[in-house]
C-alpha positions in Angstrom: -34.5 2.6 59.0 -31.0 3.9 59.2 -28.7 3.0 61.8 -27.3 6.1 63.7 -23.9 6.7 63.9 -22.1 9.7 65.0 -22.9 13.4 62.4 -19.0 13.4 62.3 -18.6 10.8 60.6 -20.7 12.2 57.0 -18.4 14.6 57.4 -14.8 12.8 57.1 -14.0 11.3 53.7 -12.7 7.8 54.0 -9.3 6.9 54.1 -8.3 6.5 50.0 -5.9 4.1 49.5 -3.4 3.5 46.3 -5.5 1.2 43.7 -4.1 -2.1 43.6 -2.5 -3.5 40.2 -5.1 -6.1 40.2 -8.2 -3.8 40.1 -6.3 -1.1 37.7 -5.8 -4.1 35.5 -9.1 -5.5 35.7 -10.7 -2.0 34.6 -8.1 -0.5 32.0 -7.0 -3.4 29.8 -3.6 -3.1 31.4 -1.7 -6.5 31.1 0.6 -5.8 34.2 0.5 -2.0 36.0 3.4 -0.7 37.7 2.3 0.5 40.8 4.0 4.3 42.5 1.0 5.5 44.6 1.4 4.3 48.1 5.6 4.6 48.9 5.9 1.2 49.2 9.4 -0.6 48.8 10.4 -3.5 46.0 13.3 -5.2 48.3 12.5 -8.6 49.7 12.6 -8.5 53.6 15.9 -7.6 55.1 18.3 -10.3 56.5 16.9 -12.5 59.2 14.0 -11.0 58.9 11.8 -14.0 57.0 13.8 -16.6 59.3 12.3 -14.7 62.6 8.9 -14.3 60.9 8.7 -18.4 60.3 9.5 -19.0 63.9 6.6 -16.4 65.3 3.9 -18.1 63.1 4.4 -21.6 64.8 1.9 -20.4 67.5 -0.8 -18.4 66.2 -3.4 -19.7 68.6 -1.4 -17.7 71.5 -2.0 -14.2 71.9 0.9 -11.5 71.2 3.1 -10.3 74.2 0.7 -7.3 74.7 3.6 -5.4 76.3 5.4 -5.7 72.7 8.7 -5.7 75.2 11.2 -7.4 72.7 10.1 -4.7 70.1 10.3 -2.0 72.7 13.8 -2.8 74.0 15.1 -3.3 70.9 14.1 0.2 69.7 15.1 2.1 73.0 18.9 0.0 72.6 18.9 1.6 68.8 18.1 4.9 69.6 19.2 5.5 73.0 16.4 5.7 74.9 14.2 4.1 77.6 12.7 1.3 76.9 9.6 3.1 79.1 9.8 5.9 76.2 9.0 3.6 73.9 5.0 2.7 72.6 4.2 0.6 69.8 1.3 0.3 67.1 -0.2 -1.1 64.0 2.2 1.4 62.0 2.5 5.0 62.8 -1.1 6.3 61.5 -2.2 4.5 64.7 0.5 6.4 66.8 -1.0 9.7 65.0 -4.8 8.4 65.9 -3.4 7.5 69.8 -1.8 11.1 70.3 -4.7 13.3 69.5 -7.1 10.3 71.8 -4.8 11.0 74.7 -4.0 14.8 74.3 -7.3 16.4 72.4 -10.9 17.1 74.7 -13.7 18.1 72.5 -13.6 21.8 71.1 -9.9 21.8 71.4 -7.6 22.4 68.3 -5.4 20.3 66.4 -3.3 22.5 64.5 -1.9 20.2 61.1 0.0 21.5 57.8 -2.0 21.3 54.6 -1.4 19.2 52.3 -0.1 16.5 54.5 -1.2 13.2 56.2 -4.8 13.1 55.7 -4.7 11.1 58.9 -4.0 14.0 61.3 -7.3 16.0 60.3 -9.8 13.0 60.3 -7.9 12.0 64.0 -8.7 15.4 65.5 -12.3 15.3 64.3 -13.2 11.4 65.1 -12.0 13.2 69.0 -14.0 15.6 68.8 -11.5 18.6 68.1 -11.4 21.2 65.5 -8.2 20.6 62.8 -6.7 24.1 62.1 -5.1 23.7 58.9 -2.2 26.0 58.0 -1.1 26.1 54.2 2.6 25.2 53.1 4.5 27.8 51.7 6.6 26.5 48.4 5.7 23.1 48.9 7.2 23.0 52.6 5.7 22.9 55.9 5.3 27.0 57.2 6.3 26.3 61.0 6.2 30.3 61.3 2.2 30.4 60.5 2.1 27.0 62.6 3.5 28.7 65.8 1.6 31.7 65.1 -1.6 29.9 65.0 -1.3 28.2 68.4 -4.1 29.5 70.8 -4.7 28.4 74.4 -7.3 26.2 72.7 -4.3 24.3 71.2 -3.5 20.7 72.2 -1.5 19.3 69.4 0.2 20.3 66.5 1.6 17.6 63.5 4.7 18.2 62.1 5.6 15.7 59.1 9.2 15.3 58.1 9.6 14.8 55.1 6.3 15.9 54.6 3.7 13.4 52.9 3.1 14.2 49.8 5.3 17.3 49.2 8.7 15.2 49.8 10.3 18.7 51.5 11.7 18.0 54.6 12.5 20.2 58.2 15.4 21.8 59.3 17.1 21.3 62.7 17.2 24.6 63.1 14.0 25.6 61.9 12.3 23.1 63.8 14.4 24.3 67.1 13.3 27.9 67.0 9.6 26.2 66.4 10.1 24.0 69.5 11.0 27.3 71.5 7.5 29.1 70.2 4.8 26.2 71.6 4.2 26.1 75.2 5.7 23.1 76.6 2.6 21.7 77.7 1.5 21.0 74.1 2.3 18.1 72.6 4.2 17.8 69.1 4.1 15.1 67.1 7.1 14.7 64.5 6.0 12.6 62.4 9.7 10.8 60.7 7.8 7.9 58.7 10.3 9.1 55.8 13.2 9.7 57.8 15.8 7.3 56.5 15.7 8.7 53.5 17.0 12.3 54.2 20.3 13.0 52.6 20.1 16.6 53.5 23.2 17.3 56.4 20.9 20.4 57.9 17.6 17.7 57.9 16.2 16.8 61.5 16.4 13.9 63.4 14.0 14.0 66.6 15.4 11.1 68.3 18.6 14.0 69.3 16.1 16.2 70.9 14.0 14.4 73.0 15.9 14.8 76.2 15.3 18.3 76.1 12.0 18.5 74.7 9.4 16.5 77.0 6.4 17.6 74.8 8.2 16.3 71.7 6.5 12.6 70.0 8.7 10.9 67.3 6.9 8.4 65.2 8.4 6.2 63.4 7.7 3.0 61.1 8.5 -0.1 59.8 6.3 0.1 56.6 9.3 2.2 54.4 12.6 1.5 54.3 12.4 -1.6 56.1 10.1 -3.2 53.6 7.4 -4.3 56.3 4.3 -2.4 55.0 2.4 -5.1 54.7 2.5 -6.1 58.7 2.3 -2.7 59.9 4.6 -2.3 62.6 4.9 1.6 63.8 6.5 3.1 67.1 6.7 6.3 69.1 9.1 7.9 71.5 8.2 10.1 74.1 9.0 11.1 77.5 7.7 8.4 79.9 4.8 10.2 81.4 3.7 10.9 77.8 4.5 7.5 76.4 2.3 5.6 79.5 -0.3 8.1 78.1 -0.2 7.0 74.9 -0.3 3.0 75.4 -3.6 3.9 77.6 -5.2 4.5 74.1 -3.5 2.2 72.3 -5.2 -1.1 71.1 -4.5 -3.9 73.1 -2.3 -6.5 71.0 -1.8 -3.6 67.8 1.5 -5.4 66.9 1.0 -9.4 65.9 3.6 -11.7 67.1 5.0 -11.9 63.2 5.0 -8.3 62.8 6.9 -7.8 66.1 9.7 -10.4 65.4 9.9 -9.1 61.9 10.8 -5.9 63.4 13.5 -6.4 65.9 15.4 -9.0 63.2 15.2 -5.6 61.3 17.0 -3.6 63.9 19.9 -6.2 63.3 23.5 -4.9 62.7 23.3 -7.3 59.8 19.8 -5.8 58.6 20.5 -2.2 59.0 23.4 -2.3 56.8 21.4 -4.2 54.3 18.3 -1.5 54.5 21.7 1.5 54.4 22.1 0.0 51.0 18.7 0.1 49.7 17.9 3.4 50.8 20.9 4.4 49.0 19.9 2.8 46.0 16.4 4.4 46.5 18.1 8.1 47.1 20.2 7.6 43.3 16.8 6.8 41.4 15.3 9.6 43.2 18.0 11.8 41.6 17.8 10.4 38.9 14.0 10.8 38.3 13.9 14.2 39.8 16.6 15.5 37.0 14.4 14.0 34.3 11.9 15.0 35.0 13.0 19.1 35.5 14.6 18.1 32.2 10.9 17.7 31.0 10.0 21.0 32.2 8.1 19.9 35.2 8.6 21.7 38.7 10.1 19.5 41.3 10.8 20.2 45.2 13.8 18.7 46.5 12.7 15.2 47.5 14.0 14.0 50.9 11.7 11.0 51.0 11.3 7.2 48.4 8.9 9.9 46.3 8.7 13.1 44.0 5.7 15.6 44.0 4.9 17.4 40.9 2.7 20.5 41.5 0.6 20.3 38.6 -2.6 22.1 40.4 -5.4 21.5 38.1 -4.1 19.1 35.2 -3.4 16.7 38.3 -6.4 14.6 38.5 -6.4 13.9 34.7 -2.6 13.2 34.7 -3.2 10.4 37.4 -5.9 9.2 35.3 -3.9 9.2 32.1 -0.9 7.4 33.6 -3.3 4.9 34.5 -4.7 3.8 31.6 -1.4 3.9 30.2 -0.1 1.3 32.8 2.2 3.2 35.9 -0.4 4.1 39.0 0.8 6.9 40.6 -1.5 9.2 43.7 -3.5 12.2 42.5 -4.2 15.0 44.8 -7.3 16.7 42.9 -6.3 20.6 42.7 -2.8 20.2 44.2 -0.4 17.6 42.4 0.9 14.4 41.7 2.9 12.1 44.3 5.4 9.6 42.5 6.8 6.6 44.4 10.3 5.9 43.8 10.0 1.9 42.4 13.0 -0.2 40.5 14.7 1.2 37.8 12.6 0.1 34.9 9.5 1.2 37.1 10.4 4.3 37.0 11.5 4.7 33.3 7.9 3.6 32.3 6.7 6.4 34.2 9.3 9.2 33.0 7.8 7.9 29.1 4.7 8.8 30.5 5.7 12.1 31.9 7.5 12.7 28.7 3.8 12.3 27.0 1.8 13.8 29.1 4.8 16.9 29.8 
């Protein structure tokens, strides 16, 4: 006899994580894969960051503070904000999950660009809510078809900047006139896990318009440039009335007590200008990479994130598949294209040999 779980649920793929060097290596014959599929960083923690992790394991038998208030007032001190403005999570997908919980009823819509975060479809269905999926345009997010397809039946709408996996990123402006098209009473969710790597001067930054836009979310994370991924640390910024909303749905004890003190030693003055560093470092190889590989004759959007998107459509599934076997991981999106992470220099020379082959 089958258990029985909700119909919904044959109806969502799973969550498809990057393959891990260990299992690429086990199946190809690859002595040691370089691995560019999931946007992780190669720095070592930031400074005082491994020094405040060591002193939050010596009690693991004690619970987290479930209010996550160091974490929460070190954010709102960052960013100029409230610390009441503030909620935390086990990274942002579980900010993402949290909005649509507290904002979407059954046969509502979710309105979410396409291709982006897989996350923000599965989230409206799991509540319940219909995703209404509005196709980039040129490998960007279409805010004009977004605002055009919001209904009364509308109650949220993702907006991912830079946009996962297309790398293009949102304009201030553009995103302003958006802003003035949704009803205030519908939530937006910005979604900034890229942020700190936008070089572009006319690229967003939601944190300057929340105190005039009440229905605005910013998410954030610690799992990029600050090199945490592996603890998953995430946090949103809201207006207070919509942030208490949010930490009604959020997990109790999300954020561990390592996790949490890993993150406020990375809000540091010492570690910020550290992480400036790195993400300038990250920003030059993703020049460099992106002229190559033009050079090659592939097509390649302006990157504002730690990865490059190559819109190969249909060769994309075997091009992930070749650069396997031949040792560099990168993410295949069947149909659409292939998302590069920006690793160390000689990561990303093995993979521009590849591209060279397979160009």
């Amino acid at each position: 006899m089958t258990v029985r779980t909700r119909a919904v649920l044959g109806e969502l793929p799973s969550y498809r994580p990057g393959r891990t060097p260990e299992r690429v290596a086990r199946e190809r014959g690859v002595a040691a894969p370089v691995k560019l599929s999931s946007n992780e960083t190669v720095f070592d923690p930031l400074p005082g960051v491994a020094e405040a992790m060591a002193a939050a394991v010596t009690s693991p038998n004690r619970y987290p503070d479930f209010h996550a208030t160091a974490l929460r007032e070190a954010v709102a001190q960052t960013y100029g904000v409230e610390p009441e403005q503030v909620v935390t999570g086990c990274g942002s997908v579980a900010l993402c999950r949290n909005v649509v919980e507290a904002t979407a009823e059954p046969g509502g819509e979710v309105i979410v660009p396409t291709p982006s975060f897989d996350v923000y479809g599965s989230a409206a269905r799991i509540a319940g809510a219909t995703p209404v999926r509005v196709p980039l345009r040129e490998h960007a997010l279409d805010l004009d078809a977004m605002a055009a397809a919001v209904t009364d039946d509308t109650q949220a709408i993702f907006v991912c900047t830079p946009n996962n996996p297309t790398s293009t990123a949102v304009a201030r402006a553009e995103l302003e006139r958006f802003l003035d098209r949704v009803p205030a009473t519908v939530p937006v969710v910005l979604d900034e896990a890229y942020h700190h790597f936008v070089t572009d001067p006319s690229g967003v930054d939601g944190m300057r318009l929340l105190a005039r836009r009440p229905n605005l979310v910013v998410l954030r994370t610690f799992s990029k440039a600050y090199g945490l991924a592996g603890l998953r640390v995430g946090f949103g910024v809201a207006a207070p009335e919509l942030a208490a909303a949010l930490r009604k749905v959020t997990l109790p004890f999300s954020v561990s007590s390592v996790g949490g003190a890993a993150a406020v030693a990375s809000l540091q003055p010492a570690a910020a200008t550290a992480m400036a560093a790195r993400v300038a470092r990250v920003v030059a190889e993703r020049e460099r990479v992106s002229k190559e590989l033009a050079g090659l004759g592939y097509e390649v959007p302006a990157s504002q994130a730690n990865f490059v998107w190559l819109p190969i459509g249909e060769r994309s599934a075997d091009f992930g598949a070749e650069s396997e076997r031949r040792g560099v991981i990168v993410r295949s999106f069947a149909g659409a294209g292939v998302r590069v992470t920006i690793g160390a220099p000689e990561e990303n020379d093995a993979f521009l040999r590849i591209a060279a082959e397979l160009a």
